[in-house]
LOMIBA-369425 format. One record per atom (N, C-alpha, C): residue in three letters; chain; atom name; x, y, z. Coordinates in steps of 0.1 Angstrom, whole numbers, plus 5000, padded with zeros to 4 digits. Example, Ala and Ser with C-alpha at 12.3 -4.5 7.8 and 13.67 -1.06 7.14 Angstrom:
// LOMIBA-369425
<atom tidren="Ala" vovex="A" koltor="N" c1="5132" c2="4943" c3="5078"/>
<atom tidren="Ala" vovex="A" koltor="CA" c1="5123" c2="4955" c3="5078"/>
<atom tidren="Ala" vovex="A" koltor="C" c1="5132" c2="4967" c3="5078"/>
<atom tidren="Ser" vovex="A" koltor="N" c1="5128" c2="4978" c3="5071"/>
<atom tidren="Ser" vovex="A" koltor="CA" c1="5137" c2="4989" c3="5071"/>
<atom tidren="Ser" vovex="A" koltor="C" c1="5129" c2="5000" c3="5079"/>
***
This chain:
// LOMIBA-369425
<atom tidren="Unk" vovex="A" koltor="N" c1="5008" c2="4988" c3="5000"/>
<atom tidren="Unk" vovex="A" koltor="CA" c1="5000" c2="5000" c3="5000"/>
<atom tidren="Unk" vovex="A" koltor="C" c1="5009" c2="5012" c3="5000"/>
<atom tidren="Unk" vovex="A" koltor="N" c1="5005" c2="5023" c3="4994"/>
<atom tidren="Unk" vovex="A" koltor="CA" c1="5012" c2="5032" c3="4989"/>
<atom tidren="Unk" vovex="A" koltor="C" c1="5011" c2="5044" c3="5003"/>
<atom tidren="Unk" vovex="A" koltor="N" c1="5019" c2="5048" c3="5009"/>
<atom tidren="Unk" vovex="A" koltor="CA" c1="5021" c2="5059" c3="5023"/>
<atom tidren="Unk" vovex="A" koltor="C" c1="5026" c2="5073" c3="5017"/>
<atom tidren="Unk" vovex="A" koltor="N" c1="5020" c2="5084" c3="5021"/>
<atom tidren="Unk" vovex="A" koltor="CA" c1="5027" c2="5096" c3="5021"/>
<atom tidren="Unk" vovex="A" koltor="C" c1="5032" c2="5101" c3="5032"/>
<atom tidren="Unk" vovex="A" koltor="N" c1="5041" c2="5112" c3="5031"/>
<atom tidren="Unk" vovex="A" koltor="CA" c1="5047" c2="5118" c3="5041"/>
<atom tidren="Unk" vovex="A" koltor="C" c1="5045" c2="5136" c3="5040"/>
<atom tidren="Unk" vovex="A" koltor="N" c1="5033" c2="5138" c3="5044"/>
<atom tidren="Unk" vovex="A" koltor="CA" c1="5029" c2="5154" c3="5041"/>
<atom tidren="Unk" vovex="A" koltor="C" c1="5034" c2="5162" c3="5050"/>
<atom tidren="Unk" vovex="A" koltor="N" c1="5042" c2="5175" c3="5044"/>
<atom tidren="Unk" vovex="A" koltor="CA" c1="5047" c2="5186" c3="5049"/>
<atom tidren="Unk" vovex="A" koltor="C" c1="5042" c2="5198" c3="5044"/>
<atom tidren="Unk" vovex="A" koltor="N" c1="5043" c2="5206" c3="5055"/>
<atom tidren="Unk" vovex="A" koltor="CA" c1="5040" c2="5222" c3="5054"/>
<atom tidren="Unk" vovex="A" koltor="C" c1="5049" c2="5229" c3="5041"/>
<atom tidren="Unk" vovex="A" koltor="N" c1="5062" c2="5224" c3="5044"/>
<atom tidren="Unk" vovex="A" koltor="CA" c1="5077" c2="5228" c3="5036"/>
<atom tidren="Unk" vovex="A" koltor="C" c1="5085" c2="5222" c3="5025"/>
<atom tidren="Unk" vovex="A" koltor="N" c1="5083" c2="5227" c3="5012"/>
<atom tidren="Unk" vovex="A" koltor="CA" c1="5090" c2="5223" c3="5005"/>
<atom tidren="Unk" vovex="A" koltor="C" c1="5105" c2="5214" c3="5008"/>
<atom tidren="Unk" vovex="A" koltor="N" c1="5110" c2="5224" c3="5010"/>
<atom tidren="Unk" vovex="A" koltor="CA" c1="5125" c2="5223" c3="5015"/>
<atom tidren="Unk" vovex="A" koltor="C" c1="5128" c2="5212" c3="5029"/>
<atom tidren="Unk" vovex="A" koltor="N" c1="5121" c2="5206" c3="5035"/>
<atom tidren="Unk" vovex="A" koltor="CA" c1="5120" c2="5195" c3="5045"/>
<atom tidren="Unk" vovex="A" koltor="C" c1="5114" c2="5187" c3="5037"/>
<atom tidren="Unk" vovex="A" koltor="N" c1="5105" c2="5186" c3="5029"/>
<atom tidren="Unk" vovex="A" koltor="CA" c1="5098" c2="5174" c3="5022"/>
<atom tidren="Unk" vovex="A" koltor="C" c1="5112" c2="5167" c3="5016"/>
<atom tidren="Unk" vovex="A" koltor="N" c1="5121" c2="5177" c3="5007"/>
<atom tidren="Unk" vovex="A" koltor="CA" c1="5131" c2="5173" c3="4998"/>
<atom tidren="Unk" vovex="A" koltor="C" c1="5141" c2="5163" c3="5010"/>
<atom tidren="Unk" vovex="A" koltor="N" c1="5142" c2="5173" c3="5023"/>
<atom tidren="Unk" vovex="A" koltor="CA" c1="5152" c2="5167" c3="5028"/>
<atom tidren="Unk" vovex="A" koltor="C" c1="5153" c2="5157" c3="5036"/>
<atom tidren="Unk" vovex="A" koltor="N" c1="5138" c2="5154" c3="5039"/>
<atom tidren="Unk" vovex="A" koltor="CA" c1="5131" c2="5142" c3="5041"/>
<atom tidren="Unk" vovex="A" koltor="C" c1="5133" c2="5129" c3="5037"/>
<atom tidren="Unk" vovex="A" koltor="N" c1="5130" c2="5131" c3="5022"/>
<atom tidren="Unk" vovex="A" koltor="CA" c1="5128" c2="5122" c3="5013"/>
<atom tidren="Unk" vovex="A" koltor="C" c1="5146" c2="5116" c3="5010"/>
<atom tidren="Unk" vovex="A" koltor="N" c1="5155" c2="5127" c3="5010"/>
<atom tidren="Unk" vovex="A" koltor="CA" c1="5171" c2="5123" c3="5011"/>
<atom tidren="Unk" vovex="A" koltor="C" c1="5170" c2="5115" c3="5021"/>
<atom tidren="Unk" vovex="A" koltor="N" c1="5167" c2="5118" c3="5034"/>
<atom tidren="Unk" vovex="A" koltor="CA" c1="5169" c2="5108" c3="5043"/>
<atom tidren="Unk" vovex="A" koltor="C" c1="5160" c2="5099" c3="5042"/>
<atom tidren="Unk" vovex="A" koltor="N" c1="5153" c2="5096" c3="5037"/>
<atom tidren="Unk" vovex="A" koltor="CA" c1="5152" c2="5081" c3="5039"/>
<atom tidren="Unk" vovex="A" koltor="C" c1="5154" c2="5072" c3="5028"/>
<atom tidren="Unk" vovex="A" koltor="N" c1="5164" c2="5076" c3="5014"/>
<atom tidren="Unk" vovex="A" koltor="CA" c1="5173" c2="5071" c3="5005"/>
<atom tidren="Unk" vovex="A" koltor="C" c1="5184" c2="5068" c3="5013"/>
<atom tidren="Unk" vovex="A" koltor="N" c1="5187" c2="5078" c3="5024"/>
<atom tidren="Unk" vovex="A" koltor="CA" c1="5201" c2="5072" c3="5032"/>
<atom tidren="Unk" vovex="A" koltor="C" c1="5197" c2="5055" c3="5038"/>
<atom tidren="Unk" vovex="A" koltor="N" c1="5184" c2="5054" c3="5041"/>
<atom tidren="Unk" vovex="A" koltor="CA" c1="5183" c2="5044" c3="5048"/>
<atom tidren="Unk" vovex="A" koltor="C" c1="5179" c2="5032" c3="5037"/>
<atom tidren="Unk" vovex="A" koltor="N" c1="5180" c2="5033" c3="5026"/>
<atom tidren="Unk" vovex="A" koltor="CA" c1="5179" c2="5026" c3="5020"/>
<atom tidren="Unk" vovex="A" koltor="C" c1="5160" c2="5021" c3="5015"/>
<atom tidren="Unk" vovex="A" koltor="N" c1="5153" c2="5031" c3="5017"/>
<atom tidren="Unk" vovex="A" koltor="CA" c1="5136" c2="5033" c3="5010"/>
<atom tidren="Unk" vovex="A" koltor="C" c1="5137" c2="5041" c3="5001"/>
<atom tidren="Unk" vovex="A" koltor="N" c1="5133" c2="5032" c3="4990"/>
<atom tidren="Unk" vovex="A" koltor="CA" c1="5127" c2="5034" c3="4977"/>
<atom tidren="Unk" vovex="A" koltor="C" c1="5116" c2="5049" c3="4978"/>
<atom tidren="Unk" vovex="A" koltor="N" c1="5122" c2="5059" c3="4975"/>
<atom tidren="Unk" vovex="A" koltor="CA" c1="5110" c2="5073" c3="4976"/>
<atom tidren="Unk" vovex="A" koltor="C" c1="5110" c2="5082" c3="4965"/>
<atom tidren="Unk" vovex="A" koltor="N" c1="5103" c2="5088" c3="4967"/>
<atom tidren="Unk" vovex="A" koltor="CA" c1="5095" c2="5094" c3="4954"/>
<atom tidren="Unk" vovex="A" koltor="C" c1="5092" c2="5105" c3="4961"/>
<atom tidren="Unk" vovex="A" koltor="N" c1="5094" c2="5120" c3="4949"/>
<atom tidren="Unk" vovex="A" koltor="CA" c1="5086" c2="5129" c3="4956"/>
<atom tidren="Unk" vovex="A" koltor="C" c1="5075" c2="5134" c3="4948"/>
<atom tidren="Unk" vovex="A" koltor="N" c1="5062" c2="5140" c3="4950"/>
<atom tidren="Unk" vovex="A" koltor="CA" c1="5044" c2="5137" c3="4944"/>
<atom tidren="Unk" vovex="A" koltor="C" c1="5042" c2="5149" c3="4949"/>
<atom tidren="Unk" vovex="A" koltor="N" c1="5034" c2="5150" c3="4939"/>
<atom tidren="Unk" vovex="A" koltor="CA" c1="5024" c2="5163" c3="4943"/>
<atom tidren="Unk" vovex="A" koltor="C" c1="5017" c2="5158" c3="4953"/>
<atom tidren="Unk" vovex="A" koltor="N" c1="5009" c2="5163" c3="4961"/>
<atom tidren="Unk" vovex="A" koltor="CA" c1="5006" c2="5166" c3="4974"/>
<atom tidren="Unk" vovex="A" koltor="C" c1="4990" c2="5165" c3="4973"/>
<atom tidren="Unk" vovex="A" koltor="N" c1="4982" c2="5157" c3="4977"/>
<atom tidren="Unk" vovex="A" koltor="CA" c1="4967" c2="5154" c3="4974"/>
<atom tidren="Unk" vovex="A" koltor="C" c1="4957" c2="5167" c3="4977"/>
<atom tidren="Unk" vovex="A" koltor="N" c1="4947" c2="5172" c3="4974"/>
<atom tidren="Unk" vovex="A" koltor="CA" c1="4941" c2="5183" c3="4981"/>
<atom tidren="Unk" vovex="A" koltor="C" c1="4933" c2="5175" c3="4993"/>
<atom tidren="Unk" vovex="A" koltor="N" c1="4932" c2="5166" c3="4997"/>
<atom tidren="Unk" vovex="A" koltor="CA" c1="4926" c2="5159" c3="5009"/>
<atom tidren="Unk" vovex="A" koltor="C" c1="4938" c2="5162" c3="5017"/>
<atom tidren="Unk" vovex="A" koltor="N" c1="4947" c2="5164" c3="5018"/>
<atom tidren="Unk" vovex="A" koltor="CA" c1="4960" c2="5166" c3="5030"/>
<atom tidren="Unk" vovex="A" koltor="C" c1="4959" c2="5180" c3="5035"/>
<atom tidren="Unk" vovex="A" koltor="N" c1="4949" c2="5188" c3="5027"/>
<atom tidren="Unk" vovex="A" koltor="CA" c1="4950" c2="5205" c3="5032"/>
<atom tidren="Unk" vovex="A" koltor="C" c1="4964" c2="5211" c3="5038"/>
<atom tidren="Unk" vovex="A" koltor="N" c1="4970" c2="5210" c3="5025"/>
<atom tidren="Unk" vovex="A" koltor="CA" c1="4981" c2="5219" c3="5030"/>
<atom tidren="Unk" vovex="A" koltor="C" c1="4989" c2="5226" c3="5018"/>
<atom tidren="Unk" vovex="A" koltor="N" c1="4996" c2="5234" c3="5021"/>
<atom tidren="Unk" vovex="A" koltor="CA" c1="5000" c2="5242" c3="5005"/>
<atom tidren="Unk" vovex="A" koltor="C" c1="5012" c2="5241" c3="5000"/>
<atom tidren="Unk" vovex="A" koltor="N" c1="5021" c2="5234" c3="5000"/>
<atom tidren="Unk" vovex="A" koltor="CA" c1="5032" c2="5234" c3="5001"/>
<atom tidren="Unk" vovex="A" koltor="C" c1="5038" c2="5228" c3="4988"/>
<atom tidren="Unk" vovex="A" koltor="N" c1="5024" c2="5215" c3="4984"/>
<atom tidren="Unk" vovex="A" koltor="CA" c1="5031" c2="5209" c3="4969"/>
<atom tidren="Unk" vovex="A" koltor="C" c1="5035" c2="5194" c3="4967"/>
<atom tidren="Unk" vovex="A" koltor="N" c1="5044" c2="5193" c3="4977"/>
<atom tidren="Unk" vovex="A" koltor="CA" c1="5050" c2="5179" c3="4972"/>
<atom tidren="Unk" vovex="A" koltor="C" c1="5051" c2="5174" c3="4986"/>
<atom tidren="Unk" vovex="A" koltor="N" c1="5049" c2="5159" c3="4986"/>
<atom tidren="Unk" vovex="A" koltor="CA" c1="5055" c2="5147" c3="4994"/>
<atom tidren="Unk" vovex="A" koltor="C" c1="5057" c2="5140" c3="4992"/>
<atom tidren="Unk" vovex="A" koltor="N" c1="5064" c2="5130" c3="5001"/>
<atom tidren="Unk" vovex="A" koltor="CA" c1="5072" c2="5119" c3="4999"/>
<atom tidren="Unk" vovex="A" koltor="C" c1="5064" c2="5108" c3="4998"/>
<atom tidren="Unk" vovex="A" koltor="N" c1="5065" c2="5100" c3="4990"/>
<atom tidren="Unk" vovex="A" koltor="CA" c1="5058" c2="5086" c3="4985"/>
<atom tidren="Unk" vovex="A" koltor="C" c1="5065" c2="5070" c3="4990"/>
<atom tidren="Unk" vovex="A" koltor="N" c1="5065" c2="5065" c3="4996"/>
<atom tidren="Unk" vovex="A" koltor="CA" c1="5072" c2="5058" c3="4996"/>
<atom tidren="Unk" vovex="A" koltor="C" c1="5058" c2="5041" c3="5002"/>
<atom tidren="Unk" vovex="A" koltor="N" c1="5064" c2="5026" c3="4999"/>
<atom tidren="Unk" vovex="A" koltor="CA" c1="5051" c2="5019" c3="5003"/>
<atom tidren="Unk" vovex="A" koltor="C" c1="5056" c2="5014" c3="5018"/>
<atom tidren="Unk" vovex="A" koltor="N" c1="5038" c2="5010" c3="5019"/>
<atom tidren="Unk" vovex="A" koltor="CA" c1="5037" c2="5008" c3="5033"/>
<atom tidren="Unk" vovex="A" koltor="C" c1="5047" c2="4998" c3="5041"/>
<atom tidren="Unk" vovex="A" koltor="N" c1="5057" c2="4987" c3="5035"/>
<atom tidren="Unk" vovex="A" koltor="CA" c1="5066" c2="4978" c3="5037"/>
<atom tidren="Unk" vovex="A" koltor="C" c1="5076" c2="4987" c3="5047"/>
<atom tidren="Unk" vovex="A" koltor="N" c1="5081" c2="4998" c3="5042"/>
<atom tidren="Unk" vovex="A" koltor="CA" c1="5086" c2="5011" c3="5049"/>
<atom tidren="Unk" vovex="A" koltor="C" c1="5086" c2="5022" c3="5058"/>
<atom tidren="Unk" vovex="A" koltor="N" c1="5075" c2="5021" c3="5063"/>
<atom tidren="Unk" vovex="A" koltor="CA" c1="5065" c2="5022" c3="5072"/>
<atom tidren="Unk" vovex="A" koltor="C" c1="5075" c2="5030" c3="5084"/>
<atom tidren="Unk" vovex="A" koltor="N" c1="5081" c2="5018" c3="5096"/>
<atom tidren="Unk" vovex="A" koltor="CA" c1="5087" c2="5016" c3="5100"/>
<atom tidren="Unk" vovex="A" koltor="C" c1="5102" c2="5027" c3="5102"/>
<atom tidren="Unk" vovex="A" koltor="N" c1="5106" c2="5022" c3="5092"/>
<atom tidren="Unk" vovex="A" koltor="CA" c1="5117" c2="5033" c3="5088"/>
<atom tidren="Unk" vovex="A" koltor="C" c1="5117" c2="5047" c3="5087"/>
<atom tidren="Unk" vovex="A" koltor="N" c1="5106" c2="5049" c3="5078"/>
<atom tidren="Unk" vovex="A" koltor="CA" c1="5105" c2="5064" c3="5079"/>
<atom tidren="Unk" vovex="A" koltor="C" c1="5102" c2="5072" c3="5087"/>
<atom tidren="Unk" vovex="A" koltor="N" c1="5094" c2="5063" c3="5102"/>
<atom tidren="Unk" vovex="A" koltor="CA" c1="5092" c2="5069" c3="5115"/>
<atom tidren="Unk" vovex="A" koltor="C" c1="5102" c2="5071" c3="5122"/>
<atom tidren="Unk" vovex="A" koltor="N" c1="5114" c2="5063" c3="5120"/>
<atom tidren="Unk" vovex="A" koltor="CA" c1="5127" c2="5064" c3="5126"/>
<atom tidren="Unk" vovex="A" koltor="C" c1="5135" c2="5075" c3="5120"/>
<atom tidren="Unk" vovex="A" koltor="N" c1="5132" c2="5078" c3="5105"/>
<atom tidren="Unk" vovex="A" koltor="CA" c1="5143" c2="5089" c3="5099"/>
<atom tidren="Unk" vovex="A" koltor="C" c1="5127" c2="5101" c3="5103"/>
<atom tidren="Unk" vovex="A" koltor="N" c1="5119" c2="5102" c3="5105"/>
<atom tidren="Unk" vovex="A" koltor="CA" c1="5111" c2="5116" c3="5110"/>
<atom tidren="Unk" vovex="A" koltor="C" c1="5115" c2="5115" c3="5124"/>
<atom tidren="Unk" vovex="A" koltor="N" c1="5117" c2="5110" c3="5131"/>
<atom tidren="Unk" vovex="A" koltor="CA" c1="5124" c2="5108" c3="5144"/>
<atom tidren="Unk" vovex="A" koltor="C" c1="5136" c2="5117" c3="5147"/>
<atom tidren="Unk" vovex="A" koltor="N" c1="5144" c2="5114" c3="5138"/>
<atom tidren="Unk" vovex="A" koltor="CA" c1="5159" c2="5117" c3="5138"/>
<atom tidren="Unk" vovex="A" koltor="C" c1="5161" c2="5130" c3="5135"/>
<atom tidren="Unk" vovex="A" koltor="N" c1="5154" c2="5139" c3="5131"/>
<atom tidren="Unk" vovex="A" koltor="CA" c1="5152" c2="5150" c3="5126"/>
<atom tidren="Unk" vovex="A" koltor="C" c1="5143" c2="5162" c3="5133"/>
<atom tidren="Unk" vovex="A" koltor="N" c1="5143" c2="5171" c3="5135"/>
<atom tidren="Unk" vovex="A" koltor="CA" c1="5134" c2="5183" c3="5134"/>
<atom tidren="Unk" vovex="A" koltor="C" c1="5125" c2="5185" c3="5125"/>
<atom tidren="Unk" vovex="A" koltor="N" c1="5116" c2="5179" c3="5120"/>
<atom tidren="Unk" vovex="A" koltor="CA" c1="5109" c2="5184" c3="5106"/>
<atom tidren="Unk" vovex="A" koltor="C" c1="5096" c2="5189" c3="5110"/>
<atom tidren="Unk" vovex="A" koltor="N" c1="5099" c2="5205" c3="5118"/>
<atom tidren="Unk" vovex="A" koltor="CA" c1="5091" c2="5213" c3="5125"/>
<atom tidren="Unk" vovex="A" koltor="C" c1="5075" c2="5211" c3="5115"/>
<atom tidren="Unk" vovex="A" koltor="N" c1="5077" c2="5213" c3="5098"/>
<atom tidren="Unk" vovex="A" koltor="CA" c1="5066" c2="5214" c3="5093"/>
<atom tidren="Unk" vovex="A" koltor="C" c1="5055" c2="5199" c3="5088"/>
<atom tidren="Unk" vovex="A" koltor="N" c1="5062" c2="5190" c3="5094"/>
<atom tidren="Unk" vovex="A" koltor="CA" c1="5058" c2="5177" c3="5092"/>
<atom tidren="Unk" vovex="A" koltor="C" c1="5038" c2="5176" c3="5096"/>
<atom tidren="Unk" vovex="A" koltor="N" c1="5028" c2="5173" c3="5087"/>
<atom tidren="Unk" vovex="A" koltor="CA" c1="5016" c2="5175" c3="5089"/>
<atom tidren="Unk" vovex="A" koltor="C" c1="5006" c2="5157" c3="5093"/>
<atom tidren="Unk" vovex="A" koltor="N" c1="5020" c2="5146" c3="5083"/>
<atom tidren="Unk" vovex="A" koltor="CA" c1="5015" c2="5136" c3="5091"/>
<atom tidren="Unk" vovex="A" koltor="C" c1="5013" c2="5125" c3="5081"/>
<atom tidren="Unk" vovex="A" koltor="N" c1="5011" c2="5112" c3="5077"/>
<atom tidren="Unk" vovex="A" koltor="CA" c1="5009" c2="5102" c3="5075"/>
<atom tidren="Unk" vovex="A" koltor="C" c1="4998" c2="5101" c3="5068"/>
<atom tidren="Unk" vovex="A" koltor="N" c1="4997" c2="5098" c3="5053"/>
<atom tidren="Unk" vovex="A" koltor="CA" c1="4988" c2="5096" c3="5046"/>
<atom tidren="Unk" vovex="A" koltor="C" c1="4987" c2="5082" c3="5039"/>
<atom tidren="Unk" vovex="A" koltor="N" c1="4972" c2="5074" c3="5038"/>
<atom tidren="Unk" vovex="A" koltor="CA" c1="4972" c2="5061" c3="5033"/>
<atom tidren="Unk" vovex="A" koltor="C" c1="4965" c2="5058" c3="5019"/>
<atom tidren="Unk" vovex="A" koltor="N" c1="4969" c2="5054" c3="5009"/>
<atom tidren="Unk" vovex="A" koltor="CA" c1="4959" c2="5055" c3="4996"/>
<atom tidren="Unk" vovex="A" koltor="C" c1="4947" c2="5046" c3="5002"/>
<atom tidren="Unk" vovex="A" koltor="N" c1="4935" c2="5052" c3="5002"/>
<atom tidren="Unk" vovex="A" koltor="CA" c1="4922" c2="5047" c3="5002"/>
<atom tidren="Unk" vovex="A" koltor="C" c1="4911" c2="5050" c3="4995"/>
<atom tidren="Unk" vovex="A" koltor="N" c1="4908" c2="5037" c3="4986"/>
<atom tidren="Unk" vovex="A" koltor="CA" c1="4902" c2="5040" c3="4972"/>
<atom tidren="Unk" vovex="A" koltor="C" c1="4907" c2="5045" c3="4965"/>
<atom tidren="Unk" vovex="A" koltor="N" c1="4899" c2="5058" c3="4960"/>
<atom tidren="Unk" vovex="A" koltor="CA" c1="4908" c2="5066" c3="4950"/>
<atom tidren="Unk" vovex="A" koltor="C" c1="4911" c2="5076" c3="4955"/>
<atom tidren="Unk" vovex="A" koltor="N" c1="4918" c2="5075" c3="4967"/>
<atom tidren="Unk" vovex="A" koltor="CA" c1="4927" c2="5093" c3="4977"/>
<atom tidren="Unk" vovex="A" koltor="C" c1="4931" c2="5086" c3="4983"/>
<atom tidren="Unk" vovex="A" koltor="N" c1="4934" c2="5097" c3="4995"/>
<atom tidren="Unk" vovex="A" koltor="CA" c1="4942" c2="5094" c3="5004"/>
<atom tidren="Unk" vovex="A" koltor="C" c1="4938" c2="5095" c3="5017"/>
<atom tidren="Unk" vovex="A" koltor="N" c1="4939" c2="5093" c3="5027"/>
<atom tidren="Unk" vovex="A" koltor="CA" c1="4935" c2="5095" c3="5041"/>
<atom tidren="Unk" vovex="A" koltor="C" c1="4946" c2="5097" c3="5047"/>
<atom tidren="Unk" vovex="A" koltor="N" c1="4943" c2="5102" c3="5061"/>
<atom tidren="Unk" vovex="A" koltor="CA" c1="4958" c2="5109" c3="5073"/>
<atom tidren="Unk" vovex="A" koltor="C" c1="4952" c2="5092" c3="5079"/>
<atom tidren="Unk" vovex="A" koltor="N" c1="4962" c2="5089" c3="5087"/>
<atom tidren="Unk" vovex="A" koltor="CA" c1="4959" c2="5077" c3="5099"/>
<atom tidren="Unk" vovex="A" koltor="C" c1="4973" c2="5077" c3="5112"/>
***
């Protein structure tokens, strides 16, 4: 299942999405769903197998504008 990583900030989405290439997760960065209400544009795509990791690299970081965890459901997305 396909997971987003929605931010306020451009510029933390990007540096986000580097970090968790460091850790070895396959990511992608996506336009940003209008069900996430936020303005910013882009997040990180990465599947749910990775889950796990990416909580550990948003962990490791400050990513003051981080908005939260999105799931493909049907045809969108949902926060969970």
């Amino acid at each position: 299942m396909t997971i987003l990583a929605v931010f306020r900030s451009r510029a933390q989405t990007l540096a986000y999405a580097a970090a968790l290439r460091g850790t070895g997760v396959p990511v992608q960065t996506v336009s940003t769903p209008k069900e996430a209400g936020v303005g910013c544009g882009i997040s990180a795509k990465f599947e749910e197998q990775f889950l796990q990791r990416a909580r550990r690299a948003l962990a490791a970081r400050p990513y003051s504008s981080f908005s939260g965890f999105m799931r493909k459901s049907g045809s969108g997305f949902s926060y969970f």
